[in-house]
BAGU-896642 format. One record per residue (C-alpha): x, y, z. Coordinates in nm, 2 decimals, padded with zeros to 4 digits. Layout:
! residues N
+--------+--------+--------+
!     xx !     yy !     zz !
+--------+--------+--------+
!      X !      Y !      Z !
...
+--------+--------+--------+
This chain:
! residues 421
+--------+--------+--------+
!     xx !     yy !     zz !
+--------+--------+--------+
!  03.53 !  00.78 !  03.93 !
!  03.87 !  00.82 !  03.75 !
!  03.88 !  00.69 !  03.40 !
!  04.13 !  00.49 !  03.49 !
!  03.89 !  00.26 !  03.75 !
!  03.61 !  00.33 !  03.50 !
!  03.78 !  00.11 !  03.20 !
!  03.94 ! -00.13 !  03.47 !
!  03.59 ! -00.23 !  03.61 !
!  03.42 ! -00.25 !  03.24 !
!  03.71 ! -00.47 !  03.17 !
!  03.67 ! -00.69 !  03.51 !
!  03.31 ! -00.72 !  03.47 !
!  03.35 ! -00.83 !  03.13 !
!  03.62 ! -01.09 !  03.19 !
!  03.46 ! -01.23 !  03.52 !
!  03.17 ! -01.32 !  03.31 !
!  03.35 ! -01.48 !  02.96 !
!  03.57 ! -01.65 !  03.25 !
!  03.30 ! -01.75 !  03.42 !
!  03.13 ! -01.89 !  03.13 !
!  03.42 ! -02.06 !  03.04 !
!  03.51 ! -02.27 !  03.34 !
!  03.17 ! -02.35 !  03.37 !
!  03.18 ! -02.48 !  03.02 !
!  03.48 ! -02.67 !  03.06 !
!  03.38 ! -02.79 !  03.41 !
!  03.14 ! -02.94 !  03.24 !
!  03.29 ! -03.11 !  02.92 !
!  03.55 ! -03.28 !  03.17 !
!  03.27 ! -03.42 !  03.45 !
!  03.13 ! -03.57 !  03.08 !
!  03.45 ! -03.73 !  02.98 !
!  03.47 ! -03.90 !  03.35 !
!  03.14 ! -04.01 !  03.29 !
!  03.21 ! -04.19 !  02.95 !
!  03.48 ! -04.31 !  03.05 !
!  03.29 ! -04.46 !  03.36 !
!  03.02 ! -04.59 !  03.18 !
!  03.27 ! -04.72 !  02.87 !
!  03.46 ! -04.91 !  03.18 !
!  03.12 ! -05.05 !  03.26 !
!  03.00 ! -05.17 !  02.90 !
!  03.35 ! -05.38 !  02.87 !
!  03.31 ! -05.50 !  03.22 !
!  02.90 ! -05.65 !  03.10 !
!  03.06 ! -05.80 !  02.78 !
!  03.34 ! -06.01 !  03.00 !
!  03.09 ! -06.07 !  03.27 !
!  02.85 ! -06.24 !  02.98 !
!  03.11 ! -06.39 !  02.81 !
!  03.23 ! -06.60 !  03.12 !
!  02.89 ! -06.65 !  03.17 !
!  02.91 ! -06.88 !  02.81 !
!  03.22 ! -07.05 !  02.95 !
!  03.07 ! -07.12 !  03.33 !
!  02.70 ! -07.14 !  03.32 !
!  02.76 ! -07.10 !  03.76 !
!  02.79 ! -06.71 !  03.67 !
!  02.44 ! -06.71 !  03.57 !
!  02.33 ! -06.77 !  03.92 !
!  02.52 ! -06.43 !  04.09 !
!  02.24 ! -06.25 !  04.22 !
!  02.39 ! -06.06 !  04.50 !
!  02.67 ! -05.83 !  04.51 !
!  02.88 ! -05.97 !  04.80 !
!  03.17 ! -06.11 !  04.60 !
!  03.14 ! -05.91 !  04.30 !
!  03.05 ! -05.60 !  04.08 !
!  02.77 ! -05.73 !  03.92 !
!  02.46 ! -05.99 !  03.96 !
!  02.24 ! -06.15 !  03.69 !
!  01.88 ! -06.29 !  03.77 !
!  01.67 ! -06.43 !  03.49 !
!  01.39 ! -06.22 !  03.34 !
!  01.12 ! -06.28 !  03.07 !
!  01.13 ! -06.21 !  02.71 !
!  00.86 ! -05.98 !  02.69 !
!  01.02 ! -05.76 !  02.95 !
!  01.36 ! -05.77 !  02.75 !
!  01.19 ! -05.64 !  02.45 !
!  01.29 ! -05.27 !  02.36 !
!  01.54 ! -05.26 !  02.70 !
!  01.89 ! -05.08 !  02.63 !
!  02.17 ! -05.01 !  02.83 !
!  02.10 ! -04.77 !  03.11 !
!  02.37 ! -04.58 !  03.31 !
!  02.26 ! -04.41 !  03.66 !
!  02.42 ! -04.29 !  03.95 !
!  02.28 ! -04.47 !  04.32 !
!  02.42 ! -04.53 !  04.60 !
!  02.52 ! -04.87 !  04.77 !
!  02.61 ! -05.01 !  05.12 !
!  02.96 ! -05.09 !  05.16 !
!  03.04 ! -05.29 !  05.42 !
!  03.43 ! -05.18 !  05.45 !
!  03.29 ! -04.82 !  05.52 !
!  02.99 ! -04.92 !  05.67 !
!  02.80 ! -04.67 !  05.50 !
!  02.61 ! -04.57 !  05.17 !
!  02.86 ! -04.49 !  04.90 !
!  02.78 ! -04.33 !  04.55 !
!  02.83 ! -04.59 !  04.23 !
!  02.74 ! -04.57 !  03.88 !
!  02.54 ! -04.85 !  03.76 !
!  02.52 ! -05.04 !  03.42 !
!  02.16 ! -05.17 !  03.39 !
!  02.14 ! -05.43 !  03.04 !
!  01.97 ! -05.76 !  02.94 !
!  02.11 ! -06.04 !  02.75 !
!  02.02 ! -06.40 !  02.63 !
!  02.18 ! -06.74 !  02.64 !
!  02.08 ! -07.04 !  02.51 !
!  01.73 ! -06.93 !  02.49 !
!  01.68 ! -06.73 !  02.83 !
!  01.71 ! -06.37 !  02.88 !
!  01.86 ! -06.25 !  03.17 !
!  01.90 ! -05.88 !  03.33 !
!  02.26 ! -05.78 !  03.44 !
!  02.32 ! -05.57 !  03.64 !
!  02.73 ! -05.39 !  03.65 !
!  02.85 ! -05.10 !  03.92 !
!  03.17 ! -04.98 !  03.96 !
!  03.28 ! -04.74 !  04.29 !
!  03.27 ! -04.31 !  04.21 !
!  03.40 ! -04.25 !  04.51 !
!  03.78 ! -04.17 !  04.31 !
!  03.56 ! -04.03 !  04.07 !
!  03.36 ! -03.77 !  04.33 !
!  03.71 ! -03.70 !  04.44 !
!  03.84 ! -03.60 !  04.14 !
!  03.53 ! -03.39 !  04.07 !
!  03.59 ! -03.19 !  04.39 !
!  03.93 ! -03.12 !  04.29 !
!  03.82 ! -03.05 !  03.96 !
!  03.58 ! -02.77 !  04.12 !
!  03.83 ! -02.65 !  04.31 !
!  04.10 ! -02.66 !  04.10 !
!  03.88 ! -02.44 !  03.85 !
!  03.76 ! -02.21 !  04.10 !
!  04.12 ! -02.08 !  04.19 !
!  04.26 ! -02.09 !  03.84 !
!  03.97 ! -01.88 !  03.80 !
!  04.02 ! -01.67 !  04.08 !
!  04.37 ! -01.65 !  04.01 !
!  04.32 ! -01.49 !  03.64 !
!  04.10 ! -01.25 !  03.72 !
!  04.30 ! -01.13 !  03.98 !
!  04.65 ! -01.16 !  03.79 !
!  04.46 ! -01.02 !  03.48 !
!  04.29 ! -00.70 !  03.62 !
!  04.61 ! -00.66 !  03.84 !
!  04.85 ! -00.62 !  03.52 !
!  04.58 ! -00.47 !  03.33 !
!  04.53 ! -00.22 !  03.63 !
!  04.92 ! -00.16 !  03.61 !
!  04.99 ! -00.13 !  03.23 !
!  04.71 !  00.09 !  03.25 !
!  04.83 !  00.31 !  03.49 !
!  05.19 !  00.33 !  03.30 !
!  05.00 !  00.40 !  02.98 !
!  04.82 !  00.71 !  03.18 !
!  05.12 !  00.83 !  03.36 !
!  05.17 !  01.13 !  03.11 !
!  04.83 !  01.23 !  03.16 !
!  04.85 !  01.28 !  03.52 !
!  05.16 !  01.42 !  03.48 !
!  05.05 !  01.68 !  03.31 !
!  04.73 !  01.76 !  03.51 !
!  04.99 !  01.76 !  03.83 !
!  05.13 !  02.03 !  03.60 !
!  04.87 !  02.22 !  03.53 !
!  04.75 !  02.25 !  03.85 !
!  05.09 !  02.44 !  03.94 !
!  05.07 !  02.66 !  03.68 !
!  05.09 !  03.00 !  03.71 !
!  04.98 !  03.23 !  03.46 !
!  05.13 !  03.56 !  03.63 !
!  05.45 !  03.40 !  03.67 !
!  05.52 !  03.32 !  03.33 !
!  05.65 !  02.99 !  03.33 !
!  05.64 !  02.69 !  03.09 !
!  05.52 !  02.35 !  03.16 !
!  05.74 !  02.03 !  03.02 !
!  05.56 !  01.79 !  02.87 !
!  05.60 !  01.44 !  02.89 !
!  05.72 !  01.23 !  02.58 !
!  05.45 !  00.98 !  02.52 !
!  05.38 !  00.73 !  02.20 !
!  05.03 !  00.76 !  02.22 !
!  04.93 !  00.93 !  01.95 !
!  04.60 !  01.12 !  02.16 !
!  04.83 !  01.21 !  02.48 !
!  05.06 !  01.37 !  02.19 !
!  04.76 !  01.56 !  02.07 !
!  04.66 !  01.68 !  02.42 !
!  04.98 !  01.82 !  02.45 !
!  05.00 !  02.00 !  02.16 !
!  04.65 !  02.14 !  02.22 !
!  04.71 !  02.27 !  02.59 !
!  05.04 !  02.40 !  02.53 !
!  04.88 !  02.61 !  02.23 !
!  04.61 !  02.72 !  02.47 !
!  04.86 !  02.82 !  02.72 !
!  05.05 !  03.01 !  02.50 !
!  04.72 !  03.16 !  02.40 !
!  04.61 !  03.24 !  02.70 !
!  04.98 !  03.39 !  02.85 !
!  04.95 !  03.66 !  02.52 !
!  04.59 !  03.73 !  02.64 !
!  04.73 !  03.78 !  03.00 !
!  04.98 !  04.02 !  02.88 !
!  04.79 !  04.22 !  02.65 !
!  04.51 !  04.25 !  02.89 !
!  04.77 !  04.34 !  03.18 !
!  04.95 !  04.61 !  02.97 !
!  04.59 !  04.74 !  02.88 !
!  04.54 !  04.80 !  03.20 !
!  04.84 !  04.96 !  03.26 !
!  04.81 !  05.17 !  02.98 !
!  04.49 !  05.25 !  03.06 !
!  04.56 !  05.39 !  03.41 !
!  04.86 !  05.60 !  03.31 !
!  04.62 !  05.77 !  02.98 !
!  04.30 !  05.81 !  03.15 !
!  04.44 !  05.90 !  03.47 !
!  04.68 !  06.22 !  03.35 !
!  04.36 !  06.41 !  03.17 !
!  04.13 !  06.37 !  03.44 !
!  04.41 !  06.50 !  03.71 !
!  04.52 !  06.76 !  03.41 !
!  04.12 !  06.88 !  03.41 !
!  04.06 !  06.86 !  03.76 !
!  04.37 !  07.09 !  03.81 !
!  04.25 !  07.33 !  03.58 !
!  03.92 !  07.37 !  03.73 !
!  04.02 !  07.41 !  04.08 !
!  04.28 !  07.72 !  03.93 !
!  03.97 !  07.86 !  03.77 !
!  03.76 !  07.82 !  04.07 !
!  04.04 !  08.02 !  04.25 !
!  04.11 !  08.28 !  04.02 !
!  03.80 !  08.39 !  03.82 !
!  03.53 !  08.58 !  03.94 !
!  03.26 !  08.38 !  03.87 !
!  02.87 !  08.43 !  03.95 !
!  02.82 !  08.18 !  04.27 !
!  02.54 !  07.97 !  04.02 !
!  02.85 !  07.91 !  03.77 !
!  03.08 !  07.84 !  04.06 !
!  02.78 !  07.60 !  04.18 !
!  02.81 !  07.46 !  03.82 !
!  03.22 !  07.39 !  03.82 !
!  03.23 !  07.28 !  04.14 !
!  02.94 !  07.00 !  04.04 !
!  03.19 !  06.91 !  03.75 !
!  03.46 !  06.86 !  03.98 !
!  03.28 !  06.62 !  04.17 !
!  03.15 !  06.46 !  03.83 !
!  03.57 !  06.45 !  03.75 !
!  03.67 !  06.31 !  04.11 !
!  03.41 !  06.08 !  04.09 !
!  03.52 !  05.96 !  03.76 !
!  03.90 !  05.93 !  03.91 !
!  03.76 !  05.72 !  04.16 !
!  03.56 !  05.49 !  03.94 !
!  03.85 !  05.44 !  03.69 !
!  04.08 !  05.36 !  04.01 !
!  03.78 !  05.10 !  04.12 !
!  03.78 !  04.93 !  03.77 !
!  04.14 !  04.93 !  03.75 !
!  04.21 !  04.78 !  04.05 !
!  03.90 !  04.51 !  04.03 !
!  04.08 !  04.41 !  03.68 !
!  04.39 !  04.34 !  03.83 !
!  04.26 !  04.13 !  04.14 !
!  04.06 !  03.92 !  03.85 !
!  04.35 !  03.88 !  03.68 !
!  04.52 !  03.79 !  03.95 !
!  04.79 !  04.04 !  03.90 !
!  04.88 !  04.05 !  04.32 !
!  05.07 !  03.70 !  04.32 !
!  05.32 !  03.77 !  04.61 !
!  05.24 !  03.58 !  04.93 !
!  05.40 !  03.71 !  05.31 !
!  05.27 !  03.67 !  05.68 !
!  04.95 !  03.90 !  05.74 !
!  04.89 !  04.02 !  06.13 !
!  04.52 !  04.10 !  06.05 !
!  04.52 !  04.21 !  06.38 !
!  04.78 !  04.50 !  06.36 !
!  04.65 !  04.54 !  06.03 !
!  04.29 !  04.63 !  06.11 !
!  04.39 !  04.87 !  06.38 !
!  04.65 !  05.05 !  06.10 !
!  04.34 !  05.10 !  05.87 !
!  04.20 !  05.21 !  06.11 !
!  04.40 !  05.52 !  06.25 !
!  04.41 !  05.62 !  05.87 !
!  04.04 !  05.68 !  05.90 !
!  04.04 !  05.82 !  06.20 !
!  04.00 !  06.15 !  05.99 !
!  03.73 !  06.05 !  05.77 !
!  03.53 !  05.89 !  06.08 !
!  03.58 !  06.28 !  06.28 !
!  03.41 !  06.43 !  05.98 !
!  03.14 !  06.19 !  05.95 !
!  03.11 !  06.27 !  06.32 !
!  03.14 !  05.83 !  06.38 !
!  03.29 !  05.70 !  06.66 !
!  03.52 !  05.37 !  06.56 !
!  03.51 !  05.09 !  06.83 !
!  03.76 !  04.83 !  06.83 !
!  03.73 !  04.47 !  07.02 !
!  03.99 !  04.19 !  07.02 !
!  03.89 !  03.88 !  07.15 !
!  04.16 !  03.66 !  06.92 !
!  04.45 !  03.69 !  06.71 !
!  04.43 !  03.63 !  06.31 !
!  04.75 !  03.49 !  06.10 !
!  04.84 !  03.38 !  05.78 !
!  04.98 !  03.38 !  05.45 !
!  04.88 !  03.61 !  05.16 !
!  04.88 !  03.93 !  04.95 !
!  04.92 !  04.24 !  05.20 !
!  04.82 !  04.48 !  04.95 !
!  04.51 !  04.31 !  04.89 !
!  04.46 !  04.25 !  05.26 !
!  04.47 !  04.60 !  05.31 !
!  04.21 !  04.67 !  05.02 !
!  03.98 !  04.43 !  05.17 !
!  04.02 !  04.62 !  05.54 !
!  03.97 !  04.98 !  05.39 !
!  03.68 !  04.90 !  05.18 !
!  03.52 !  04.73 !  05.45 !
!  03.57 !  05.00 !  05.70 !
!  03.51 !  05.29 !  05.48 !
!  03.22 !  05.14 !  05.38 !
!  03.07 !  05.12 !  05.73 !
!  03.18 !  05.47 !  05.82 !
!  03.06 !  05.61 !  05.47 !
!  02.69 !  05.43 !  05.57 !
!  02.66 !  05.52 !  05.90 !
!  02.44 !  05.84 !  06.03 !
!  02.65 !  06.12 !  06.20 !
!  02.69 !  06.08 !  06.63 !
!  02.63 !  05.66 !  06.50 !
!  02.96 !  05.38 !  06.61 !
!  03.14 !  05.12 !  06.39 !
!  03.21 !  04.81 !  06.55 !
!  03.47 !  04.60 !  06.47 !
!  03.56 !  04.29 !  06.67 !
!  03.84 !  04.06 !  06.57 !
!  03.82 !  03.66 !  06.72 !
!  03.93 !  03.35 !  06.63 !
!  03.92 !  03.30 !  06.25 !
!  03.66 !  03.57 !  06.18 !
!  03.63 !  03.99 !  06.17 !
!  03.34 !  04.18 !  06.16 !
!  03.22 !  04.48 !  06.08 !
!  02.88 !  04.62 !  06.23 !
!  02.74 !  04.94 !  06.14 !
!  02.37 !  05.08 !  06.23 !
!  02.12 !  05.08 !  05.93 !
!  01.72 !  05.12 !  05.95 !
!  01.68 !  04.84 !  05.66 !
!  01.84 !  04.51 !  05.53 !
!  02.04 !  04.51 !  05.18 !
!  01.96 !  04.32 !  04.91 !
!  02.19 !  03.97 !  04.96 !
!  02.14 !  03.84 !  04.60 !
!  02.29 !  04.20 !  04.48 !
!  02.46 !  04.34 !  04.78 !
!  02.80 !  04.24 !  04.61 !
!  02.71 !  04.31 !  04.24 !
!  02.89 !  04.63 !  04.09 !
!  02.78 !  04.98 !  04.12 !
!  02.48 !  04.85 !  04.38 !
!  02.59 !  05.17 !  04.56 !
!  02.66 !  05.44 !  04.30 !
!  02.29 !  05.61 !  04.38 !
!  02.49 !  05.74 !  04.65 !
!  02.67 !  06.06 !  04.61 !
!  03.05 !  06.01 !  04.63 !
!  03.01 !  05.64 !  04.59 !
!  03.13 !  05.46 !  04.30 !
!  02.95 !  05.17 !  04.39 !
!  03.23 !  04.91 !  04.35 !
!  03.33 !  04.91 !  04.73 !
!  03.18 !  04.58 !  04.83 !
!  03.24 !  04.43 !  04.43 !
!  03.60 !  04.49 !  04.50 !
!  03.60 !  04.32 !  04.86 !
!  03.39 !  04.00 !  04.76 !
!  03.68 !  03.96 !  04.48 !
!  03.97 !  03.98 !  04.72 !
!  03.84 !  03.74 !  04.93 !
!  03.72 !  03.49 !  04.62 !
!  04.08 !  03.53 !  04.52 !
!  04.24 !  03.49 !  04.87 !
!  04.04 !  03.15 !  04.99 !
!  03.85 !  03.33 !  05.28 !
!  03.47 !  03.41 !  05.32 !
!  03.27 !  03.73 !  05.34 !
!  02.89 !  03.68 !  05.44 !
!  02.64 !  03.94 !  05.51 !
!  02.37 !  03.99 !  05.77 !
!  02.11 !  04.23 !  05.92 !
!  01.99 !  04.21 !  06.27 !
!  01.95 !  04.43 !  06.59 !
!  01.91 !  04.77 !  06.31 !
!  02.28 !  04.70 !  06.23 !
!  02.44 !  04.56 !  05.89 !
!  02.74 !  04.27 !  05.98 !
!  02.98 !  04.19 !  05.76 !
!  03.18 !  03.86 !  05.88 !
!  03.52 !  03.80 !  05.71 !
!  03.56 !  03.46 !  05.79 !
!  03.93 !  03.29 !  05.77 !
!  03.78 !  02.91 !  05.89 !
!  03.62 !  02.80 !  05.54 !
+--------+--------+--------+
């Protein structure tokens, strides 16, 4: 959940309840004040009813309600002792409507000229219920209403406030360490957006003088370790020609020179494994994998001959898209070569291209290790292996968005380069 929803639905849940609260509150305090001023309606109604009943004793005798709002019938003074005025809501039969209608009713008792009588005083809540369904109402959409209005602006203001931050993540996501470039940042008053800035763009910086130190490292790094060991090999292989050595010291050099060749190769491995982790091959083109698979291939058709296996080639689909054709290339020649280089003499490579996947299948008497199979130098017991063949492929294709999965069946090892991922 964004940050942005997170707050917003804090916020709403928070204001639907102290809303909530207070409409019910209020609700509430206003159905009271219709009440009191019901039942206040009611008490002046008894006092004029009982003071015409001093003027025209007639009133006295009003015990239905036909022709009025109230009826009096006599009572006893033992029953009028302790009695108080008593409001209630009842219903009564109207005759108009022909049906039960709710009132609220005064209940009292007074005396005159030495009997007590019980009164009894309604007045019609039928405006009344009205008005307390469109109180309800009313309150429910006002309530509705500002919860809505509120989280909408809250929702909006909130997004404004946040606009820099997304900004810059959009920002972030394009950028590209190899190419150098800077990223704008927005101008923002809020003081810990400002501070964000400042931090990232002081990590970037950070991290673009890392990226250039480590690249130049590298490149200094192939140019001075590459010249002594081509300088030494040289010089062995002259005095391997020249002197007359004992065949157990030529034995000896020519064990160096491996140890030397070897060491070419492994700084060439590390090299280029630094460079594909520091993404150092940025440039994108169109890749035929197709064409390109069969031009690695004619380029080993040497090193297959001498390893006496027989390369075997099968397309059933065509492979396009966009990305580094040096790496691409790396990625097809480590993959081969490995097969070939693993394979028993008068043994076939097969490599079958089809829709959104190659692979690579090459006999073997025993399954590889899968948790290590990719791990560096897993092959350097080997002789002439530096052991950073199938390290350098699962790289390329970490770095290039496809998938390289391994599997063993039928005495063969398959390795599927898939493009669908």
């Amino acid at each position: 959940m964004k940050l942005l929803n997170y707050t917003t639905t804090y916020f709403a849940v928070i204001l639907v309840f102290l809303l909530g609260l207070w409409a019910l509150i209020f609700y509430f305090e206003i159905l009271d004040e219709i009440y009191d001023s019901m039942d206040d309606g009611l008490d002046n109604q008894k006092m004029l009813v009982i003071r015409k009943a001093k003027q025209d004793s007639s009133v006295l005798k009003k015990n239905a309600f036909e022709d009025g709002n109230y009826i009096i019938t006599p009572t006893t003074p033992e029953f009028s002792k302790g009695v108080t005025d008593a409001y209630r809501d009842t219903l009564m039969f109207m005759e108009n409507e022909e049906e039960y209608e709710p009132v609220r009713l005064l209940e009292s008792v007074f005396q005159q000229d030495g009997s007590f009588y019980k009164i009894k005083v309604v007045t019609s809540m039928v405006e009344e219920d009205d008005l307390r369904k469109e109180l309800f109402f009313s309150l429910l959409w006002l309530y509705l209403g500002l919860i809505l209005t509120i989280v909408l602006l809250n929702s909006f203001f909130q997004q404004e406030a946040w606009k820099p931050f997304y900004k810059l993540l959009r920002r972030l996501e394009k950028f590209s360490i190899e190419k150098d470039n800077q990223i704008e940042f927005e101008d923002t008053k809020i003081e810990e957006f400002q501070l964000l800035n400042e931090r990232i763009d002081r990590l970037l910086r950070k991290s673009v003088e890392s990226y250039k130190s480590q690249k130049e490292f590298i490149e200094n790094a192939s140019h001075e370790l590459q010249t002594p060991l081509a300088i030494s090999i040289n010089k062995l292989e002259l005095m391997a020609e020249s002197a007359e050595l004992p065949p157990e010291q030529m034995e000896e050099l020519g064990a160096v020179l491996q140890c030397l060749e070897r060491l070419t190769r492994l700084n060439r491995s590390l090299l280029l494994l630094s460079r594909i982790e520091n993404r150092q091959f940025a440039e994108t083109e169109k890749i035929d994998w197709n064409a390109l698979v069969k031009q690695i291939m004619a380029e080993f058709e040497d090193f297959a001959a001498h390893r006496e296996v027989k390369i075997i080639l099968s397309e059933e689909g065509n492979i396009e898209n966009s990305g580094n054709k040096d790496l691409a290339s790396i990625l097809i020649s480590n993959l081969l070569k490995n097969a070939i280089f693993h394979s028993p003499s008068d043994t076939s490579v097969e490599v079958s291209i089809s829709s959104g996947k190659i692979e690579f299948k090459n006999p073997g008497t025993k399954p590889l290790e899968k948790s290590r199979i990719f791990s560096r130098f897993k092959g350097a017991e080997k002789e002439n292996s530096t052991g950073l063949g199938l390290a350098i492929s699962k790289a390329i294709v970490d770095k290039i968005d496809l998938e390289l999965i391994y599997a063993y069946s039928n005495h063969k090892h398959h390795f599927n380069l898939n493009f669908n991922i």
